[in-house]
N, C-alpha and C positions, 0 to 999 in steps of 0.2 A: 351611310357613307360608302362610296363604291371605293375597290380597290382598284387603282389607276390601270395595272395589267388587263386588268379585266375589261374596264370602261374601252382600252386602246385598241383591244383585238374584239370588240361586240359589234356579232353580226358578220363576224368571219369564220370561216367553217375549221378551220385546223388552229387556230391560234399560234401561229409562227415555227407549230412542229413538222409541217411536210405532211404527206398524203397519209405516210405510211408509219410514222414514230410512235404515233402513241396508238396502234393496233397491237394486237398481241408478242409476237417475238419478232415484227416485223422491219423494225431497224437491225436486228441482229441476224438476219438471214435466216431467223427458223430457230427451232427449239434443238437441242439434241446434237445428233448428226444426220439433219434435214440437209435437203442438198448435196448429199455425200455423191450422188451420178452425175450433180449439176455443176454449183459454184463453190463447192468446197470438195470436188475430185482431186484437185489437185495437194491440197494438204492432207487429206487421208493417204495419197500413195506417197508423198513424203515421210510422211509422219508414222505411219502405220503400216506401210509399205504394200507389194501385190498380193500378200498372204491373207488381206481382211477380208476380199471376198471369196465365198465361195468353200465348197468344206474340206478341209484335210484330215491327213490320215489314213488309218485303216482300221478299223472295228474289226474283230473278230467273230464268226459266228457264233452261237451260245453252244450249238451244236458241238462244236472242234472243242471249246474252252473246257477243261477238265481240271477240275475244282476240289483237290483232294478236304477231306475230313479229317484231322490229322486228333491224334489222343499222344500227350507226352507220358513218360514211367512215372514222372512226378505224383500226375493226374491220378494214374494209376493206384500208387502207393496210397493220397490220400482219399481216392471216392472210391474204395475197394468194397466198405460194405454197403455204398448206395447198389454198386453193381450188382451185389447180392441179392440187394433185394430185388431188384429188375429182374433177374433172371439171369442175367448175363455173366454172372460168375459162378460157379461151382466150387467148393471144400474137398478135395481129395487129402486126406492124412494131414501132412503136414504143409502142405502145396494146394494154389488153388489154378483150375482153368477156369479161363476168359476169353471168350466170344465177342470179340471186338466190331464185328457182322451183325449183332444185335443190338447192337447201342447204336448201330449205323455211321461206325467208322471205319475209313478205308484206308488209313495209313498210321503204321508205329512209329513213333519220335524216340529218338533218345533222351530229349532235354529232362535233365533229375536224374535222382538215382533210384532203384528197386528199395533199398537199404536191407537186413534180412528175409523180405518177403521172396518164395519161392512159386512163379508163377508161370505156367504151359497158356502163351499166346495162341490164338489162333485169329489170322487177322489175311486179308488180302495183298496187304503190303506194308514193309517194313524198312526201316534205315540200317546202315551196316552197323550201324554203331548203338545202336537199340538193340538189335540181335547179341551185339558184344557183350551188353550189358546187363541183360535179362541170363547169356549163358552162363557169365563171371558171379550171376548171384543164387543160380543152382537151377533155373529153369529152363524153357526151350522155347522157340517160336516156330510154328509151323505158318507156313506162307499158303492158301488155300485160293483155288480159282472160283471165280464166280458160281 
């Protein structure tokens, strides 16, 4: 038994859908945002406005971009004897110095506190308030150039 749609349109090449319906996105004008320079220009610069095409901005060179390393007192206070072991800390008396240039950091933070610990920075660069902080708990920082 045929089904009567079928018997009605046999031997007709589209069956009553048009050239282009039952091709891939072809009633739909394209997949995506097909046609976005053609027939759908005009709702992209409504919709999306004259900013989609084309690139904005400004990048930065890597060059210029300076990317500090920063180490907080915190950090300090608790990976004191990893330091040790790297080499990057030394035991003077009751006080230790630290080479913050050998861990390959380039800048002191203040965020934490020292607590007791009595410690001689020596680092490239410092915050004022890391400085404050390190001298209110018996130690020093000396600032070193390259």
């Amino acid at each position: 038994m045929t089904d009567k749609r079928n018997s009605k349109f046999r031997g007709k090449k589209t069956h009553g859908h048009g050239t282009k319906a039952r091709r891939g996105a072809g009633k739909r004008g394209g997949r995506g945002m097909a046609g976005g320079h053609k027939h759908r220009l005009f709702h992209i610069l409504k919709y999306y406005g004259k900013e989609y095409f084309g690139r904005h901005g400004f990048k930065r060179p890597q060059s210029v971009v300076k990317a500090n390393i920063t180490l907080n007192l915190s950090d300090i206070r608790e990976n004191l004897p990893v330091f040790m072991e790297e080499g990057a800390a030394k035991r003077k008396g009751d006080s230790y110095d630290l080479d913050l240039g050998a861990l390959g950091v380039n800048k002191l933070l203040g965020g934490g506190t020292l607590g007791d610990l009595k410690v001689h920075v020596f680092a490239q660069a410092a915050s004022q308030k890391a400085i404050e902080k390190v001298e209110a708990s018996g130690g020093s920082v000396t600032i070193k150039e390259n």
